[in-house]
C-alpha positions in Angstrom: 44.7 101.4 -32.8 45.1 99.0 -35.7 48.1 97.5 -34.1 46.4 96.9 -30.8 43.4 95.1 -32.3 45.9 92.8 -34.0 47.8 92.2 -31.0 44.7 91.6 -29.0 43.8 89.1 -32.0 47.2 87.5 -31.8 46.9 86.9 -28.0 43.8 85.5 -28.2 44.6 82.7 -30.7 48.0 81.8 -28.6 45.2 81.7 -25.6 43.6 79.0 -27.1 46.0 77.0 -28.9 48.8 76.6 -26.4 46.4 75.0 -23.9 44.9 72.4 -26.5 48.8 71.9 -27.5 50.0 71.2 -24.2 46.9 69.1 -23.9 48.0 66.3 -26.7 51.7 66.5 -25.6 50.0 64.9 -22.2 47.8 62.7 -24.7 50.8 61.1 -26.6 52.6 58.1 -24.7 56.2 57.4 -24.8 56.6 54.5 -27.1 56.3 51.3 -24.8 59.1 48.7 -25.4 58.2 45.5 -26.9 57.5 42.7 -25.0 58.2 40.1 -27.3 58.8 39.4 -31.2 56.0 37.1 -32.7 55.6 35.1 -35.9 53.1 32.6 -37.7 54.6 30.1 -39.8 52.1 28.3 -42.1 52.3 25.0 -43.7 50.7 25.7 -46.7 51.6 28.8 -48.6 48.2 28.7 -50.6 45.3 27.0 -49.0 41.6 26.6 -50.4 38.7 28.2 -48.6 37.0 26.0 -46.5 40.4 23.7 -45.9 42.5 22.9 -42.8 45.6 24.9 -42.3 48.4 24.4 -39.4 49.4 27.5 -37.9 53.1 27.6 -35.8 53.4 30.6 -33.0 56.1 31.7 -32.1 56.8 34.4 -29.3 60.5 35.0 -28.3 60.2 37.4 -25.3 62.0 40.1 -24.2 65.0 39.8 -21.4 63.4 42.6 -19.8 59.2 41.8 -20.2 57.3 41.0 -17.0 53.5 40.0 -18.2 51.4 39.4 -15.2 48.1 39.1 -17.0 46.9 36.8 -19.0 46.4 38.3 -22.9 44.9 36.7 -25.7 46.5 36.3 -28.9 45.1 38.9 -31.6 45.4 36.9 -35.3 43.7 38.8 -37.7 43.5 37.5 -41.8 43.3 40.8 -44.2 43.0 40.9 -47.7 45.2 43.0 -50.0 43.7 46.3 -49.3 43.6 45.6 -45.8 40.3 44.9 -44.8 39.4 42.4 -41.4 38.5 38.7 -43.9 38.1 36.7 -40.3 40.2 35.8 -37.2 42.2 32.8 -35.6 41.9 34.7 -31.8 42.9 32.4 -28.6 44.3 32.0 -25.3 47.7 30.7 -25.9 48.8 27.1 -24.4 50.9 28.2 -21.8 49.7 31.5 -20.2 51.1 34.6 -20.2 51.1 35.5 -17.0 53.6 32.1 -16.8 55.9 33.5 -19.7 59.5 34.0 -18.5 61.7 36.9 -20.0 64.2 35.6 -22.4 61.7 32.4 -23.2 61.1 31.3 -26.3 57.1 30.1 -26.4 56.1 27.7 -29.2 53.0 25.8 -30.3 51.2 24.7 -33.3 47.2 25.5 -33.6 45.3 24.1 -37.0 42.3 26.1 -38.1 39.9 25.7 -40.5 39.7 28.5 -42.9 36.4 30.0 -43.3 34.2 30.0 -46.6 34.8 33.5 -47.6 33.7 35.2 -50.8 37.7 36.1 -51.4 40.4 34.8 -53.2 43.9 36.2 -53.2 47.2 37.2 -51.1 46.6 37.4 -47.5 48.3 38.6 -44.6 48.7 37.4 -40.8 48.4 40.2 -38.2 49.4 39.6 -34.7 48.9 41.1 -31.5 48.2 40.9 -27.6 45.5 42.1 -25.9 44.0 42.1 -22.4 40.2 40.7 -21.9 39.6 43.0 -19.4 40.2 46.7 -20.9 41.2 45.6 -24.5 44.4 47.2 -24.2 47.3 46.0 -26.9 50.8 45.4 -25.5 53.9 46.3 -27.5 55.4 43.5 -30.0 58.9 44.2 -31.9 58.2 44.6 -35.7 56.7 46.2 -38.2 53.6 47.9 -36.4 50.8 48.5 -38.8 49.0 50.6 -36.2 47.2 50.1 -33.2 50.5 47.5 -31.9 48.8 45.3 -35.1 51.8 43.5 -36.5 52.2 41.9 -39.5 53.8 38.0 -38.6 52.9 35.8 -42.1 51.2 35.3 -45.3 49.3 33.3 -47.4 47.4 33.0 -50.1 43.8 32.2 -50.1 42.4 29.6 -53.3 38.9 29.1 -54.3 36.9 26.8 -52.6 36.5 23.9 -55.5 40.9 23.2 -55.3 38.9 20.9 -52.1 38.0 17.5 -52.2 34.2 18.1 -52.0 32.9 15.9 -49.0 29.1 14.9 -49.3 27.3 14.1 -45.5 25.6 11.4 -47.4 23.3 9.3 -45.7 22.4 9.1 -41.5 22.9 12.9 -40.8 20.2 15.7 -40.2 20.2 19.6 -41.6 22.8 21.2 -41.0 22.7 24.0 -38.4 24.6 27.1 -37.2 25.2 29.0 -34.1 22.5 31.4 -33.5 25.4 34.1 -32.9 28.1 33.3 -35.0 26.7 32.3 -38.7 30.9 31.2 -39.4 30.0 27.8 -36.9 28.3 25.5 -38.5 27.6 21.7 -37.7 25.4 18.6 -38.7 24.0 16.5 -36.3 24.7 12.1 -37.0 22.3 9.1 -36.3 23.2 6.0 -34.7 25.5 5.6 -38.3 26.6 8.6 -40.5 27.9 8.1 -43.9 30.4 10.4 -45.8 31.1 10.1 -49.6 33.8 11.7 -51.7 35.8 11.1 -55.1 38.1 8.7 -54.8 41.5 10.6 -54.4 43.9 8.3 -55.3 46.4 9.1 -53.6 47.5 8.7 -49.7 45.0 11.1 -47.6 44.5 12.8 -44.1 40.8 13.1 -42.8 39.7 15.4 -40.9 37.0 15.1 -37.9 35.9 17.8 -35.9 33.6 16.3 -33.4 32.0 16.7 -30.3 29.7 15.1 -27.8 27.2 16.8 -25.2 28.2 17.3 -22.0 25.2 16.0 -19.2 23.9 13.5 -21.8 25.7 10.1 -21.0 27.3 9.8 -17.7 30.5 8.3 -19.6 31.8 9.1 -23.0 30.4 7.9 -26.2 32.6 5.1 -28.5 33.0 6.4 -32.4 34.0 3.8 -34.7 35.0 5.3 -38.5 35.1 2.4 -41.1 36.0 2.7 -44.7 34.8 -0.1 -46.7 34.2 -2.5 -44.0 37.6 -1.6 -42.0 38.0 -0.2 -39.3 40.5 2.9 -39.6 39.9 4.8 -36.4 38.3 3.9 -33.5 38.1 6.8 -30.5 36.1 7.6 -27.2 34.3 11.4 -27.1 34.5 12.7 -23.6 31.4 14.3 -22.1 31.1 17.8 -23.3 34.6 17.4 -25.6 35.5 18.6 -28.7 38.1 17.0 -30.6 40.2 17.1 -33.5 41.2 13.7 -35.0 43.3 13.5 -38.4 43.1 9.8 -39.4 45.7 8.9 -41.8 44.6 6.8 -45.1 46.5 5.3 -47.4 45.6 5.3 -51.6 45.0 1.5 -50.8 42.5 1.9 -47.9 40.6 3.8 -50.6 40.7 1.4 -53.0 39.8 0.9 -56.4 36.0 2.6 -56.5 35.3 5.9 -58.0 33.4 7.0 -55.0 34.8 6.6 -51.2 32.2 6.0 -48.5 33.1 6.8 -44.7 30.7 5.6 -42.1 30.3 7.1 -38.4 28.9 4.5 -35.9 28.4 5.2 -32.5 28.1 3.5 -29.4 24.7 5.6 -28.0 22.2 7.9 -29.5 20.0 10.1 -27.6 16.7 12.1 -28.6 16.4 15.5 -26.6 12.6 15.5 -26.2 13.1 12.3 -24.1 14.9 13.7 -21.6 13.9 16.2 -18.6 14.7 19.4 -20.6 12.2 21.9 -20.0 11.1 23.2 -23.5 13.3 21.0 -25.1 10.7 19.2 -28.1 13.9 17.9 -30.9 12.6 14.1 -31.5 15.6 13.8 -33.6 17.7 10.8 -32.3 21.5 12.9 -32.0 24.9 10.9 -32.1 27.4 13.3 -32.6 28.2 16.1 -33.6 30.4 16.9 -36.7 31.4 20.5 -37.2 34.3 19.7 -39.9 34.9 16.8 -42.2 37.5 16.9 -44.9 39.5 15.2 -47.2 43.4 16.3 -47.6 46.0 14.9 -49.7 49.1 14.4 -47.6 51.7 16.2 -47.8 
């Protein structure tokens, strides 16, 4: 009798496990073959917080890959224990969908790397994703799970390595975006001046600026002088963003201890003047700046 309550026992339990058994070899997916190899070259090994960095993709993909969606590119920056820092995501230059097997896909994105309380070796993880379902697709390398692959390094220095730039006189507040706390940008007058310790030494600076689309029926004229000289002049396309790095020489700088930058433009506008419903700002806006900085050329 003892032997037949054990048996029964034993039965049971194979009753219940070989269906949940045969129920995750369904579950688990034969490993999906790559459809390309990726890496992220950097141009600066270490890179203060709050600096400009140049990023270089490349994607070599596989003879046999046919991508007929078009994925985003997954760049996640992790610290040393491998927590999420902040991410460099984007649509890729050329499409996907457009990528031919056996291409090799290359292009060059510069970021700005956020002010974040952490200093110290970082890596680059890489990956492709669809917008639509958020699925990953395959990439040949070392997968550090959920097809997240590592594809660089670098190593993140303290904010004050920077040449401190100082939005000196014709700018208001600054302001950020009421979802995204990392975007942040100050508003110019008619003229906007920028001051910084005189580097020295032969420069790039760095505007990130944009002009509001439906404002001005044409686009908007910047002219940036350093003392007295013109050293860029460009037109802002309605509802544009651009990135300009303006070369200066240690002579353009000259011989001050301080080095004042002015931003004039061509047209100003104040938002309460115009038929906005709700809209109250009497500021008078020229441009916006979301990033200006001061690099020593390499």
């Amino acid at each position: 009798m003892r032997m037949n309550v054990r048996l029964l026992f034993r039965v049971g339990v194979l009753a219940v496990l070989l269906p949940v058994a045969a129920a995750a070899c369904r579950r688990k997916e034969p490993p999906a073959p790559p459809v390309a190899t990726a890496t992220i070259t950097v141009n600066h090994p270490k890179a203060p917080l709050g600096s400009p960095i140049d990023l270089s993709y490349k994607f070599v993909v596989a003879n046999d890959a046919h991508l007929t969606e078009d994925l985003r590119v997954m760049v996640h920056v992790v610290d040393a224990d491998g927590e999420m820092l902040f991410t460099f995501d984007h649509n890729p230059p050329v499409p996907t969908s457009k990528w031919q097997p056996g291409q090799t896909v290359e292009y060059t994105r510069t970021e700005f790397i956020p002010v974040y309380p952490y200093v110290g070796e970082a890596t680059l993880q890489i990956g492709l994703y669809s917008t639509q379902n958020q699925r990953r697709q395959a990439l040949a390398g070392q997968d550090l799970g959920q097809r997240t692959y590592k594809a660089g390094s670098i190593t993140l220095q303290p904010q004050t390595e920077n040449i401190y730039v100082v939005f000196k006189d014709g700018w208001h507040p600054s302001e950020v975006a009421e979802h995204n706390a990392a975007v942040e940008w100050t508003w110019s007058k008619r003229v906007g001046t920028l001051a910084f310790k005189n580097p020295r030494k032969d420069c790039v600076l760095y505007l990130d600026v944009d002009h509001p689309g439906g404002v001005f029926p044409d686009s908007q004229h910047v002219d940036v002088t350093l003392n007295g000289q013109s050293i860029k002049q460009f037109d802002m396309p309605a509802g544009g963003r651009e990135l300009y790095k303006i070369p200066v020489t240690a002579a353009q700088f000259g011989s001050g201890d301080t080095v004042e930058v002015q931003l004039s433009v061509d047209k100003t506008y104040i938002p309460a003047m115009l038929n906005v419903a709700n809209n109250k700002d009497p500021r008078e806006l020229g441009v916006r700046v979301f990033h200006a900085f001061v690099q020593p050329a390499s």
